[in-house]
Wavefront OBJ file of the C-alpha trace (Angstrom):
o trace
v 0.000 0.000 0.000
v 1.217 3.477 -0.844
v 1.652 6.337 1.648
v 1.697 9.923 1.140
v 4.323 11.438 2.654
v 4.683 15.653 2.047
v 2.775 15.410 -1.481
v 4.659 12.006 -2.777
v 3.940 8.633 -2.259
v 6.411 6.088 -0.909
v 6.024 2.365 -1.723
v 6.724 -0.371 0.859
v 7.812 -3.683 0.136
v 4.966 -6.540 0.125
v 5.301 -8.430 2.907
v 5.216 -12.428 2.288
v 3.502 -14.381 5.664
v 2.896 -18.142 4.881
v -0.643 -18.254 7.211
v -0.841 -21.801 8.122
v -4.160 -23.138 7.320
v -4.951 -26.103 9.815
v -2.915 -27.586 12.803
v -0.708 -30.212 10.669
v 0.532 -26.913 8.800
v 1.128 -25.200 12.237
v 3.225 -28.347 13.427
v 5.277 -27.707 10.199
v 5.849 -24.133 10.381
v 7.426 -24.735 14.088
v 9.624 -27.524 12.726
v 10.608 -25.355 9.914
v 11.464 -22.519 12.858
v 13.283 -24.959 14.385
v 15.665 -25.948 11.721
v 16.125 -22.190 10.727
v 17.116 -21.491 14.491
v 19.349 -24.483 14.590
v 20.802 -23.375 11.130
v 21.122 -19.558 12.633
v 23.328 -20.799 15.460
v 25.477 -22.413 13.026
v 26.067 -19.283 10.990
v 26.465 -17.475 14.231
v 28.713 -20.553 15.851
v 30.963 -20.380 12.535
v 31.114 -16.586 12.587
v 32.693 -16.468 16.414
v 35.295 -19.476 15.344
v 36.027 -17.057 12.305
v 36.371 -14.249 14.810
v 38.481 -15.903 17.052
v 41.110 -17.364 14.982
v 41.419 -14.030 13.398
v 41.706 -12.428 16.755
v 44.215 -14.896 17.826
v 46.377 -14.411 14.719
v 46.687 -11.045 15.650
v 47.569 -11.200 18.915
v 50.498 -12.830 18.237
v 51.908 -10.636 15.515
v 50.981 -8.051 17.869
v 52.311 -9.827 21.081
v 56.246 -8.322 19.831
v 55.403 -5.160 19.822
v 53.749 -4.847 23.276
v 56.764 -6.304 25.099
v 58.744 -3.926 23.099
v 56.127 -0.903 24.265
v 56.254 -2.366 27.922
v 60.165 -2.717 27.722
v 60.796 1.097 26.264
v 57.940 2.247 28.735
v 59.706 0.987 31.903
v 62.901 2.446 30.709
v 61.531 5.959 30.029
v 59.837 6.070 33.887
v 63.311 4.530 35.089
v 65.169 7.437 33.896
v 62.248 9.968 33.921
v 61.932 9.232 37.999
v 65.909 9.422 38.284
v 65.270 12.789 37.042
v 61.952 13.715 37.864
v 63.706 16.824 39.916
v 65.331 18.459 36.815
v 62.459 17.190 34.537
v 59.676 18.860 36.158
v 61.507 22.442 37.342
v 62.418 21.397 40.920
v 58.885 20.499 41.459
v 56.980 23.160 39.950
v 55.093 21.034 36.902
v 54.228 17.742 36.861
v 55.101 17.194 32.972
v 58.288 17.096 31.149
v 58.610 17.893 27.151
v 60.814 15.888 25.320
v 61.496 16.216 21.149
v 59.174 13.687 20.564
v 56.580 13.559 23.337
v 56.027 14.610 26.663
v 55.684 12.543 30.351
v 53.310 13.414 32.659
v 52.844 12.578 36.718
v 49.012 12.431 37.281
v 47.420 11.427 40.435
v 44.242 9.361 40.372
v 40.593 10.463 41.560
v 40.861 9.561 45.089
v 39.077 6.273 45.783
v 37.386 4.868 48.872
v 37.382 1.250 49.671
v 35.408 -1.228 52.175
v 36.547 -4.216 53.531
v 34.158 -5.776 55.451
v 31.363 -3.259 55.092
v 28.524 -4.723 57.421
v 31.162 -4.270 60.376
v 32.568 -1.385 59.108
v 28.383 0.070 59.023
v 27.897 -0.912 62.126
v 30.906 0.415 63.618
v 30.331 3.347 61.538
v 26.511 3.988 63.198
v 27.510 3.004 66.696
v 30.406 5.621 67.101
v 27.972 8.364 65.629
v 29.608 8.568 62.207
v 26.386 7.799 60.676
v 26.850 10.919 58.631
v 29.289 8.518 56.409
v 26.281 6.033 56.229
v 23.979 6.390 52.961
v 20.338 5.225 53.329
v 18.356 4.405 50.220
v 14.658 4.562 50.423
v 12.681 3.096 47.251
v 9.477 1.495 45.907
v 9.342 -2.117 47.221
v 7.736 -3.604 43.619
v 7.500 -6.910 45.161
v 5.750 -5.885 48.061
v 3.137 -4.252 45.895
v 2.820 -7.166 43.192
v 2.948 -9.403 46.067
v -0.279 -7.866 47.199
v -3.198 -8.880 44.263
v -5.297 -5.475 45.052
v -2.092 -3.530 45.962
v -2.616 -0.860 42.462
v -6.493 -0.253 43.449
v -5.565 0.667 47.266
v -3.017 2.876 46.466
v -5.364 4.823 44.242
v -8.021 4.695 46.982
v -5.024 6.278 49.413
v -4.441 8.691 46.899
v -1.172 7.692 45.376
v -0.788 7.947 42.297
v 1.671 6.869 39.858
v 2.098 2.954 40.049
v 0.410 0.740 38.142
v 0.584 -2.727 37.600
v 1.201 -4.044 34.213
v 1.081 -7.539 32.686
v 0.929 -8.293 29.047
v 0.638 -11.437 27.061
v 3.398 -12.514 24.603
v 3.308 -15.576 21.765
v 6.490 -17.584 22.570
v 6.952 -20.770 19.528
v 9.800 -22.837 21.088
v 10.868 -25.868 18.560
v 11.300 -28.747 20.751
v 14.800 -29.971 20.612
v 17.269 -32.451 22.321
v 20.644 -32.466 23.132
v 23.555 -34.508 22.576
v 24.910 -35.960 25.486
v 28.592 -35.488 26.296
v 30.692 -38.496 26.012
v 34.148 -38.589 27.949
l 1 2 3 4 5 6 7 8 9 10 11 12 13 14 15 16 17 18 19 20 21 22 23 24 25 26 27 28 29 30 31 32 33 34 35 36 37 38 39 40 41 42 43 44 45 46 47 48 49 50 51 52 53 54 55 56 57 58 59 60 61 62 63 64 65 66 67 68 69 70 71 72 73 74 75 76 77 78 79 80 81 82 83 84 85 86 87 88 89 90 91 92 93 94 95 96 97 98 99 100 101 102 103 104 105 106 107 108 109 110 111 112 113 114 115 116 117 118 119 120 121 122 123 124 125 126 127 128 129 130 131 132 133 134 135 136 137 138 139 140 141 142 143 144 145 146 147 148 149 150 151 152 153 154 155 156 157 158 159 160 161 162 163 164 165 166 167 168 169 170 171 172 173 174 175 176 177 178 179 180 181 182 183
């Protein structure tokens, strides 16, 4: 069917659905699914060997040049810390040029870690540093779709803004065995 879109029409392709017509149809439409999921995996299966052979090969021409990277890297901090004091002005900038590049000395975002973090909580709350405790407060779904008549007395309470959705979905799932591992 043609659309008009801003004075001109614009074709789509026909669409071709095969509509089956009684149940033995139906049974061979799903084993025709089947075989076209099974040959999809295939493609896919023979596409990731592809990918990782390909991968692998380079990796290993490449594997040369990153110990050579690694190697020239260490040296350059070696000597760069050795003379970090004339590099960087006594101190006064954390970079130094060179001819063909520059070094830097960056510190990271500071980072907080937790071992143990219900004792460290509790600890935390007990000695009245509970300003360095974080309380989240959200909507319990669960609760609510735990409850059958949960959406109707929330409206009732006047709260708006949750609803419970459900939806139906057609789900065709070829039946299919596996092989069974031999070892």
């Amino acid at each position: 069917m043609a659309k008009a879109v801003s004075g001109k029409k614009v074709k789509a392709p026909a669409q071709v659905i095969s509509v089956p017509q009684n149940k033995d149809a139906v049974a061979l439409a799903i084993h025709e699914i089947g075989n076209a999921q099974r040959e999809r995996t295939r493609i896919e299966a023979a596409m990731n060997d592809e990918i990782a052979a390909v991968k692998a090969r380079f990796e290993e021409l490449a594997q040369p040049w990153k110990e050579k990277i690694q190697s020239l890297r260490e040296g350059v901090q070696i000597f760069c810390e050795a003379n970090r004091e004339s590099l960087t002005q006594g101190g006064k900038v954390k970079f130094a040029s060179f001819t063909t590049g520059e070094v830097k000395w960056r510190f990271t975002p500071p980072g907080v870690s937790v071992k143990q973090a219900l004792m460290t909580m509790e600890l935390l709350a007990r000695k009245g540093f509970s300003r360095f405790l974080r309380t989240k407060v959200e909507v319990n779904k669960e609760a609510i779709l735990a409850e059958t008549d949960a959406a109707k007395l929330l409206a009732e309470a006047g709260i708006a803004g949750i609803t419970i959705t459900q939806r139906e979905e057609f789900v065709i799932e070829p039946f299919e065995t596996k092989l069974e591992e031999v070892a």
